[in-house]
C-alpha positions in Angstrom: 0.0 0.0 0.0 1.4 3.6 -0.9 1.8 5.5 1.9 0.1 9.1 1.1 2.6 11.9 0.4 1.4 14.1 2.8 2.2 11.4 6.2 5.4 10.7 4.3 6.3 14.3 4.4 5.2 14.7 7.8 6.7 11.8 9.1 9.6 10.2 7.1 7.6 6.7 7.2 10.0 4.8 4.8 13.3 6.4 6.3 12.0 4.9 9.7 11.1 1.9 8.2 7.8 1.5 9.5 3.9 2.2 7.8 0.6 3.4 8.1 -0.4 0.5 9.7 2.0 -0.5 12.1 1.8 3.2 13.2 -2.2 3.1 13.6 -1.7 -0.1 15.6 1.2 1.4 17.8 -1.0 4.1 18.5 -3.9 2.3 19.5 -1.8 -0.1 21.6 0.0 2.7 23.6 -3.4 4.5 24.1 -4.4 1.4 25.9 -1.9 1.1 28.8 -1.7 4.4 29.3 -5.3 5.1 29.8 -6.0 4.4 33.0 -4.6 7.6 33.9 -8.0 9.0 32.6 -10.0 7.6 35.1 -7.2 7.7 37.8 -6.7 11.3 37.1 -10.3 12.6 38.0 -10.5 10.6 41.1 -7.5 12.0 42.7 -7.4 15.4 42.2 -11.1 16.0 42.9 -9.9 14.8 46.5 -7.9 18.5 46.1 -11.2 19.8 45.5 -11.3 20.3 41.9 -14.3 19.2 39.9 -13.8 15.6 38.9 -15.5 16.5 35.1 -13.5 19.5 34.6 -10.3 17.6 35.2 -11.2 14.5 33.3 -11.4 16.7 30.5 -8.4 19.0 31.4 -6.7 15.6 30.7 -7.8 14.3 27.8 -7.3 17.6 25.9 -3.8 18.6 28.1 -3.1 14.6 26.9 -4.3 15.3 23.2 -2.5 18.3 22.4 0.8 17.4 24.3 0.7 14.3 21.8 0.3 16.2 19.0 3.2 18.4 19.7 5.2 15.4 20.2 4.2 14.1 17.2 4.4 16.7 14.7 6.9 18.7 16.0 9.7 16.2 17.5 8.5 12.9 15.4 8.7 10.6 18.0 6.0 7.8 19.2 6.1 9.2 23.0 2.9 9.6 24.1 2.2 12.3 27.4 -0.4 12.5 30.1 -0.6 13.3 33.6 2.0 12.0 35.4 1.5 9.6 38.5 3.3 10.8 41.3 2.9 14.5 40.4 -0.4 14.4 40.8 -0.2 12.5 43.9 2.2 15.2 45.4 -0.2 17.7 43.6 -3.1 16.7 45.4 -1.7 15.3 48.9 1.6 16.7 49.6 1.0 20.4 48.7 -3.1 20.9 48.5 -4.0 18.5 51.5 -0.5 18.3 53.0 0.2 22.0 53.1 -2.8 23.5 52.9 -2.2 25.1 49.7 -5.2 26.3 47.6 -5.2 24.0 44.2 -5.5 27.1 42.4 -1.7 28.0 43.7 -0.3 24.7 43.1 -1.6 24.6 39.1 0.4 28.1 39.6 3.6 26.4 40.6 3.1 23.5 37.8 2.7 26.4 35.4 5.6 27.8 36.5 7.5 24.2 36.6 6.3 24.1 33.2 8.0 27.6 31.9 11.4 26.6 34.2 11.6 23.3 32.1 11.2 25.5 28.7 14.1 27.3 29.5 16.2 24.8 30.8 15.5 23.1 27.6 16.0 26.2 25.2 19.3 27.4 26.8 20.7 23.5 27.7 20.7 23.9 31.6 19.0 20.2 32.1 22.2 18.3 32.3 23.6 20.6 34.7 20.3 19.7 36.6 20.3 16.0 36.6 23.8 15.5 36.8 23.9 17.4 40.3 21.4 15.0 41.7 23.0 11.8 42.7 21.8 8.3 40.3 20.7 7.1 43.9 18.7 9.5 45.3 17.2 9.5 41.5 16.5 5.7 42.0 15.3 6.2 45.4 12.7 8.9 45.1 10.9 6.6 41.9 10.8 3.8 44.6 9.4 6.3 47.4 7.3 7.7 45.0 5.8 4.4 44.9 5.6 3.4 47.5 3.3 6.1 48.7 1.1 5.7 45.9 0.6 1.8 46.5 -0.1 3.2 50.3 -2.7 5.5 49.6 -3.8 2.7 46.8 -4.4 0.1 50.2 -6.2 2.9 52.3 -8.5 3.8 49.7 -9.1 0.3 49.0 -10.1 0.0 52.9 -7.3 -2.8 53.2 -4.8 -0.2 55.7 -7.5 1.7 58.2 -6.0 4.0 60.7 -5.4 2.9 64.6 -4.6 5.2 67.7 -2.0 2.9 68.9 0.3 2.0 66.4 -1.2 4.5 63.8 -2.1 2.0 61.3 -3.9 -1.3 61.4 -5.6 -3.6 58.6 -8.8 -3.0 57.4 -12.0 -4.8 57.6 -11.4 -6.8 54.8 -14.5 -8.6 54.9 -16.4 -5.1 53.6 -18.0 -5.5 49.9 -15.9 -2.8 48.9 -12.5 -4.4 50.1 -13.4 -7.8 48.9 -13.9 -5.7 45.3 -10.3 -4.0 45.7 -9.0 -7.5 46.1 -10.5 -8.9 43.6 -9.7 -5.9 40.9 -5.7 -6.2 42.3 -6.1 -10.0 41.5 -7.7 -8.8 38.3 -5.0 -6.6 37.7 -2.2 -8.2 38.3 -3.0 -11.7 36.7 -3.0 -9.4 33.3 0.0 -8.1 34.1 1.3 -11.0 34.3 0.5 -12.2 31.2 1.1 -9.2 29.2 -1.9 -8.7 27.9 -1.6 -5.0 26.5 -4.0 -2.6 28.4 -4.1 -5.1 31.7 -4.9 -1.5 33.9 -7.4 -0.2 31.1 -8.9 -3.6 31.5 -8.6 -4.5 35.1 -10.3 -1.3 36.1 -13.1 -2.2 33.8 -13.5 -5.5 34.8 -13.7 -4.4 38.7 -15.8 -2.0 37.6 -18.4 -4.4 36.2 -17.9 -6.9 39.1 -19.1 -3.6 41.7 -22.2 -2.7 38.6 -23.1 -6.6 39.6 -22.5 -6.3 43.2 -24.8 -3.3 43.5 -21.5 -1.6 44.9 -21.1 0.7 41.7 -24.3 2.3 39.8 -24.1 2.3 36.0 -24.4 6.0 35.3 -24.1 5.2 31.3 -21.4 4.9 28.6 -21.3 8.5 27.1 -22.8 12.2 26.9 -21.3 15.1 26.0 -17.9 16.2 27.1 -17.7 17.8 30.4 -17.3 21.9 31.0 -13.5 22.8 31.4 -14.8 26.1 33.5 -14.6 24.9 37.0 -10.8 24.2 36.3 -9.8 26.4 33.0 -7.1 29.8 33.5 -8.2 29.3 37.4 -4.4 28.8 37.8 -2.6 31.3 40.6 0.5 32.1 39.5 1.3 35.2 41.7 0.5 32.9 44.8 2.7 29.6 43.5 5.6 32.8 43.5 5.6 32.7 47.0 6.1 28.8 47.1 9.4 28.5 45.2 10.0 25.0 46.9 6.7 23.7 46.0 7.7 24.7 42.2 10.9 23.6 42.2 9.9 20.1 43.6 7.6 20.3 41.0 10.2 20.9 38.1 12.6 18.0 39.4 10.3 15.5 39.2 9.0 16.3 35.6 12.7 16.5 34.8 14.1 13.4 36.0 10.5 11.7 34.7 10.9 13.0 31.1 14.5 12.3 30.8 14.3 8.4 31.9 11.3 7.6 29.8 12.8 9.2 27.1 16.0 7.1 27.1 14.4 3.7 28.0 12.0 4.1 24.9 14.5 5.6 22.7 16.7 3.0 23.4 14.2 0.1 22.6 13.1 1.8 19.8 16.8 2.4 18.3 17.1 6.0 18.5 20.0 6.4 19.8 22.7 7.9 17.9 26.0 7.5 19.7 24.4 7.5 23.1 22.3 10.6 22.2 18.9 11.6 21.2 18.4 13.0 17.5 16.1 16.2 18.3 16.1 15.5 21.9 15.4 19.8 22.7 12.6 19.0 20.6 11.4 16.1 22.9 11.9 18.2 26.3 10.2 21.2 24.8 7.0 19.4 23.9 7.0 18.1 27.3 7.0 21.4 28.8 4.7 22.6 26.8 2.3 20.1 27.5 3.0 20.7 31.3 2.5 24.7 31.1 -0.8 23.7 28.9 -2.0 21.1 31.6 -1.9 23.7 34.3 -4.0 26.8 32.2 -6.6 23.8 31.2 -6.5 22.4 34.7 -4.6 19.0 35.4 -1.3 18.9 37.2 2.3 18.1 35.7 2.2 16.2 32.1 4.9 14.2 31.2 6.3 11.1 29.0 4.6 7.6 29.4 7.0 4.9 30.1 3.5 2.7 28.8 5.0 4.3 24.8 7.0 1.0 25.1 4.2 -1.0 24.5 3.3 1.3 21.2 7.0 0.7 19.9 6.9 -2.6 21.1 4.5 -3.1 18.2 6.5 -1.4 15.7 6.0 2.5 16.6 8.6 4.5 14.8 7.3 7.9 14.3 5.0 11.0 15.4 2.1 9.2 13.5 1.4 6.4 16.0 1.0 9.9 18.1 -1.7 10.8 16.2 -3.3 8.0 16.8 -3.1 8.1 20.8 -4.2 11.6 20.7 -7.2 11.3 18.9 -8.4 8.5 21.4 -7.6 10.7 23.8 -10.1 13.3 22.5 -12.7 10.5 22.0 -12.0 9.8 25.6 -14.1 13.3 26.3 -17.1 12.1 25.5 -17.4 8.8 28.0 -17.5 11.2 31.5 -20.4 8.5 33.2 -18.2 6.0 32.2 -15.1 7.8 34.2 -17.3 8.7 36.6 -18.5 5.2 37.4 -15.4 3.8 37.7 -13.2 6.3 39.4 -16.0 7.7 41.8 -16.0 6.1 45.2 -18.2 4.3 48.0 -19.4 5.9 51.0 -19.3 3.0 53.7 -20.0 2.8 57.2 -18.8 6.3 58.9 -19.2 8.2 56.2 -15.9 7.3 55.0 -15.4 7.1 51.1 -13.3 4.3 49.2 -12.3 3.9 45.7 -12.2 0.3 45.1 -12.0 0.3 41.4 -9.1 2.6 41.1 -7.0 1.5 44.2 -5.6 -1.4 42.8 -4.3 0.2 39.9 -2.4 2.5 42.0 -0.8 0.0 43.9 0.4 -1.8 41.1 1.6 1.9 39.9 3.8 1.7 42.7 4.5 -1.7 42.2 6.0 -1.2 38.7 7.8 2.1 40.6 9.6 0.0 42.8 11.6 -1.3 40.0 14.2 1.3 39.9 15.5 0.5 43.7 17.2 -2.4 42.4 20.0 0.2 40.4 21.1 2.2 43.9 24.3 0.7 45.3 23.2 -0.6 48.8 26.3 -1.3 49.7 27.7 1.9 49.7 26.2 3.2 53.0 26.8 7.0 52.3 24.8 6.6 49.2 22.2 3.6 50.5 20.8 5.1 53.8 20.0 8.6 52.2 18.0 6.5 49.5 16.6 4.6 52.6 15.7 7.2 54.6 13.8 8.7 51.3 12.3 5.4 50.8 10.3 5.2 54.2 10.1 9.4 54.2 7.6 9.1 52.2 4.9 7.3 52.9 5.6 7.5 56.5 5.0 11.1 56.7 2.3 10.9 54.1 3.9 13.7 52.1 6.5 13.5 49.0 8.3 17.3 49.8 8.9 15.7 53.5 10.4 12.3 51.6 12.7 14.1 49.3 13.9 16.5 52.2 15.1 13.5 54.3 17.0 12.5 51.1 18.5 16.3 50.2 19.6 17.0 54.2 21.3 13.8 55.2 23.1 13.0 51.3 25.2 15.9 51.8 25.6 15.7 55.5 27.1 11.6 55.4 29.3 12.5 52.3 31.0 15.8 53.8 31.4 13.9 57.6 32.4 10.7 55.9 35.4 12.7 54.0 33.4 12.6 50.6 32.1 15.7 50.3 33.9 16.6 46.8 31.6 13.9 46.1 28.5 16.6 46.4 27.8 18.9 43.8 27.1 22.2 45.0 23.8 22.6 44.0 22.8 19.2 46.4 24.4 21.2 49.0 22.3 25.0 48.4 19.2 22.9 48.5 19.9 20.9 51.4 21.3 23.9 53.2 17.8 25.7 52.8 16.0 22.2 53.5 17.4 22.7 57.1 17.0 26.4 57.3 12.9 25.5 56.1 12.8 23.5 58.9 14.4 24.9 61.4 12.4 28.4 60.7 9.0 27.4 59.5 6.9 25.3 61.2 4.9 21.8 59.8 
């Protein structure tokens, strides 16, 4: 079949050796393990406050257009959406944790946003990541996920809270934990058998199993697409100014998200060129732009999906398969009581709300965060107990800023009493130094 001028001049089809296709396939396959994150989305940040409609669609259309960018303007099959873990720390570390208004924190991921643009445009980024130690990198992915999966088993009603020891197992014997348990088994027997779009799938299947159980009620398939108002330009950038931390927590984990998935799919697709990435200020760009467009349209961070694998698993070569994964994104819009059914929640006894459709996708999120723990040298104890101490941060204080702090203060600290401290960069040292000062002057 001849491949029509126009995608070929778009997209250099034969030059990457790939067609129509393969590239519609790759599209359609990447759409499907990375949509989860459209009912996942909705359902966590609404816990911020924000209206679960107006977000959905915030990330469909951030999703959409950040694809297209990708697409067209860096030809690469790297899909972007919300990221998880941003929009945990979005919604429980700075809006619940702090106390910050969500309006001020889509401020500070605006302002993340235009801070990654520029590091981009005037190459700054590799001074960034190369001042942050590989394993406090490694450990902050792990932590990351490891407070996801914990918030996944208390909205699941599997981890309850108790006076004494301040957390306990739950009643497990509750309709909706016996759903959560059976949507993780769900979940994770497609994982294990690779079948492409096991979240996607798992979260529907539990979602049926609840319709049947009387636990979930069917609200339909589709309607129109939901109003952006509640959410759209209601971004508050003057007060995210006065939160420079919350920002620059913000950048750093877009940064060291983008840069990772880019090189593990760039290296499974062949795109490395000597160890570098052909029109890799094109890549970074598109990210931040799809990060400063998620915050005006109202979702927090976007970023790479690691989930692209699957789409060049398939055979994804170019910014066509993008197309593809964008334009399922906008079809997405018009399935909000779909969305709604499955990542709304369960008021049981108390009051107390669960989400046992959506909970076991996030603590196999965290599972499949885990992963990177593995690369940080245990052995070495000036570089193992910082990661440590990062790793439990987290989810023991129930916020990421407090996690990563723990990490930042006592890296430089063992290094420089240990004798290693020309081992620091300087920039691990300013931010450590004003860790301690935060702490030491301002309270909680």
């Amino acid at each position: 079949m001849e491949t029509p001028a126009l995608l070929e001049r778009c997209f250099a089809l034969r030059a990457q050796g790939t067609g129509v296709r393969t590239e519609v396939r790759a599209g359609l396959v990447t759409f499907l393990t990375m949509s989860y994150i459209i009912f996942v989305q909705p359902a966590v940040l609404s816990q911020a406050g924000m209206d679960f409609g107006a977000v959905m669609g915030a990330t469909c259309i951030s999703s959409a257009l950040a694809i297209f960018v990708m697409g067209l303007f860096a030809n690469y099959p790297i899909a972007l959406a919300p990221g998880m873990g941003e929009n945990f720390f979005f919604a429980y570390g700075v809006v619940l944790g702090m106390g910050v208004s969500w309006q001020i924190a889509l401020g500070a991921v605006f302002l993340s946003g235009v801070a990654f643009l520029l590091l981009s445009i005037f190459r700054l980024r590799e001074m960034v990541i190369e001042a942050v130690p590989p394993g406090l990198q490694h450990a902050i992915a792990g932590a990351i996920g490891l407070f996801i999966a914990f918030i996944g088993l208390q909205q699941a009603g599997l981890v309850t809270g108790n006076p004494g020891s301040l957390v306990q197992l739950g009643e497990v014997r509750q309709p909706p934990a016996l759903l959560a348990l059976a949507g993780l088994l769900i979940c994770g027997t497609l994982l294990v058998r690779r079948v492409r779009g096991a979240l996607l799938w798992g979260m529907l299947a539990t979602a049926l199993l609840g319709a049947l159980a009387g636990l979930i009620e069917f609200q339909g398939l589709v309607s129109a697409p939901p109003s952006l108002a509640p959410t759209l330009f209601q971004l508050d950038v003057a007060g995210a100014l006065a939160l420079p931390v919350v920002t620059l927590i913000f950048l750093y984990m877009v940064l060291f998200d983008t840069v990772g998935t880019v090189i593990g799919v760039s290296a499974q697709a062949g795109f490395l060129q000597g160890g570098k990435i052909p029109r890799v200020e094109r890549v970074l760009m598109s990210d931040a732009i799809g990060t400063t467009l998620g915050a005006v349209l109202g979702t927090s961070t976007v970023t790479s999906y690691i989930e692209s694998n699957a789409g060049v698993a398939e055979g994804g070569r170019t910014g066509l398969a993008n197309m593809v994964t964008g334009l399922l994104f906008l079809l997405a819009l018009f399935f909000l009581p779909l969305v709604q059914m499955v990542g709304g929640g369960c008021v049981v006894e108390g009051g107390r709300v669960l989400y046992p459709v959506t909970a076991p996708v996030m603590i196999l999120v965290g599972f499949m965060m885990m992963k990177s723990i593995a690369r940080i040298d245990w052995n070495e104890a000036s570089e193992g107990i910082p990661a440590f101490l990062t790793l439990v941060g987290m989810p023991l204080t129930y916020n990421i800023a407090h996690g990563l702090a723990f990490g930042f203060i006592s890296y430089p600290l063992l290094k420089l009493f240990s004798g290693q401290g020309h081992q620091v960069h300087l920039l691990v040292y300013v931010l450590g130094l004003l860790l301690l000062l935060r702490y030491a002057l301002i309270k909680g």
